[in-house]
C-alpha positions in Angstrom: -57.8 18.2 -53.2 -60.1 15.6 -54.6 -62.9 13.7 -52.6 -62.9 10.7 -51.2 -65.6 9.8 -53.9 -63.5 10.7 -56.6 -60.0 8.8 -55.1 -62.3 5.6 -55.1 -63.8 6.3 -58.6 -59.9 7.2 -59.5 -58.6 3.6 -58.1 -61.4 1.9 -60.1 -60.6 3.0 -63.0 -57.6 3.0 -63.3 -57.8 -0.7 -62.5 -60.6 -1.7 -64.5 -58.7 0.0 -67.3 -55.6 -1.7 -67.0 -56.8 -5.2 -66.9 -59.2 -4.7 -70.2 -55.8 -3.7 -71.6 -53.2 -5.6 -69.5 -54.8 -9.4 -69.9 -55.8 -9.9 -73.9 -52.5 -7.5 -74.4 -50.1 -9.9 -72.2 -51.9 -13.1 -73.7 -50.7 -11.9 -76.9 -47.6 -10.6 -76.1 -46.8 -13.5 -73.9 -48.2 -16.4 -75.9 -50.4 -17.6 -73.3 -53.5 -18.1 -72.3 -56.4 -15.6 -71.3 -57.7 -17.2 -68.5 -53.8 -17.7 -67.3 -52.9 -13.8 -68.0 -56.5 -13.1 -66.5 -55.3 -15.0 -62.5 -52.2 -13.1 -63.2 -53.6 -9.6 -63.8 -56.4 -9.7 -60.8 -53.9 -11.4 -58.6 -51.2 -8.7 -59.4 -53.8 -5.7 -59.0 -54.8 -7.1 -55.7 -51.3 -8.1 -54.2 -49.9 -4.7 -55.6 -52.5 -2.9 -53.9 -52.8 -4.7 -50.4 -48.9 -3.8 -50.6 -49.1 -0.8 -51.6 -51.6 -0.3 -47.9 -49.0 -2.3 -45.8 -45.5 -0.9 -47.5 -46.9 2.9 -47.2 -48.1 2.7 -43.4 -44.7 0.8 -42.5 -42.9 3.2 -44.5 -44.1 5.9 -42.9 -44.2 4.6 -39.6 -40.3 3.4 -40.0 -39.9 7.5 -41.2 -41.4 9.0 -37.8 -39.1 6.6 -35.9 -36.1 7.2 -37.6 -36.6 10.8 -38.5 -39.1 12.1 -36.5 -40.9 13.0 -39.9 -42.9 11.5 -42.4 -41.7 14.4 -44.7 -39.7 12.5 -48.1 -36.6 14.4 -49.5 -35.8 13.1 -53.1 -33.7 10.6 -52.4 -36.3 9.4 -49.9 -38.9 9.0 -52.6 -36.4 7.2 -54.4 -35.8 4.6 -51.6 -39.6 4.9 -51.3 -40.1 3.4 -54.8 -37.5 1.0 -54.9 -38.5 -0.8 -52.2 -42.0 -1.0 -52.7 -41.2 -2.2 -56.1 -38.6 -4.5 -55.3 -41.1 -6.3 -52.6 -44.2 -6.4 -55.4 -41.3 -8.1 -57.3 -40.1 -10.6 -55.0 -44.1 -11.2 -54.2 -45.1 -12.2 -58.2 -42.3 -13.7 -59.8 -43.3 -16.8 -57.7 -47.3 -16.4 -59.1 -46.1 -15.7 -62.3 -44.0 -18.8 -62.9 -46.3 -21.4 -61.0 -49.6 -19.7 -62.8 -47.8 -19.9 -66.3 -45.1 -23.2 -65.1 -42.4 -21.2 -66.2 -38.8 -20.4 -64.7 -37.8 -17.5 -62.0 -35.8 -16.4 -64.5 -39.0 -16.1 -67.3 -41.1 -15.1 -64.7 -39.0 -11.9 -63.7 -38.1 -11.2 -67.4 -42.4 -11.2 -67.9 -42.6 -9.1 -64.5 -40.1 -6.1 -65.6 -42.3 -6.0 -68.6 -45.6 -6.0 -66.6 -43.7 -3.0 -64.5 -42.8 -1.2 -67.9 -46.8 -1.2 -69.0 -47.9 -0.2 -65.8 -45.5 2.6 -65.6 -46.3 4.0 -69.0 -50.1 3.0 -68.0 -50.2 5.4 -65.0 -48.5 8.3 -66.6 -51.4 8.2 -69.5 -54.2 6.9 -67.5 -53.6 10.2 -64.8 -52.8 12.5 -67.2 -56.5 11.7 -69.4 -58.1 11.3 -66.0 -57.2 14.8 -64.6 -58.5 16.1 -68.0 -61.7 14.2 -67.7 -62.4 14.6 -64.3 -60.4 18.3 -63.2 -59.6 19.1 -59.5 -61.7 22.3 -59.3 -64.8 20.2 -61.2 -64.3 18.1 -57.9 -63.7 20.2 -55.6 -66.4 22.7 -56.5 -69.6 22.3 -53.6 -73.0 21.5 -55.1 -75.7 24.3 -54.8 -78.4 23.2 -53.0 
């Protein structure tokens, strides 16, 4: 397991990361402007994870009532994702096309590709990160 250290080093990263690619990569793939893609990337990051603290402790929550379990099968997990994504959706298309004063319609065209990156994103960033920073380095108690 890693350490609570670690998990917060982990989240900062991975964030910190993402937006030094994410915003002058959007701006140019976009077309607009790095201040814009900038509101659009910290406000994303943040929204997606004060959602991600919400969705997860109602999910879970809505599991022990309705199964008695917090225990996901596959299909579960499925649901799981979904959902969560589906709400992060339906949260920034509207702070995508008022930041940029484009259309719904833009807005959740640009949003699908924002999911793409961060998709691709987290599959590399984890994979490097496990290599850089493995679970028995962490894990491993100091000598005193």
């Amino acid at each position: 397991m890693r350490t609570f250290r670690d998990r917060v080093r982990h989240a900062l990263l991975f964030e910190a990361v993402a937006l030094a690619i994410f915003i002058p990569g959007s701006a140019a793939l976009f077309d607009q402007p790095l201040d814009h893609m900038g509101v659009i990337g910290i406000a994303s990051a943040t929204i997606a994870t004060l959602w991600n603290f919400v969705f997860n402790v109602g999910f879970d929550r809505a599991m022990l009532r309705l199964r008695g379990s917090i225990e996901k099968t596959m299909p579960i997990r499925v649901a799981h994702t979904l959902l969560f994504e589906a709400g992060l959706v339906v949260m920034l298309i509207p702070l995508i096309a008022w930041t940029l004063g484009i259309g719904l319609w833009a807005a959740l065209l640009m949003d699908v590709a924002i999911v793409i990156f961060y998709l691709v994103y987290g599959f590399l960033f984890n994979i490097v990160y496990d290599r850089m920073f493995p679970v028995a380095a962490v894990a491993t108690p100091r000598s005193a």
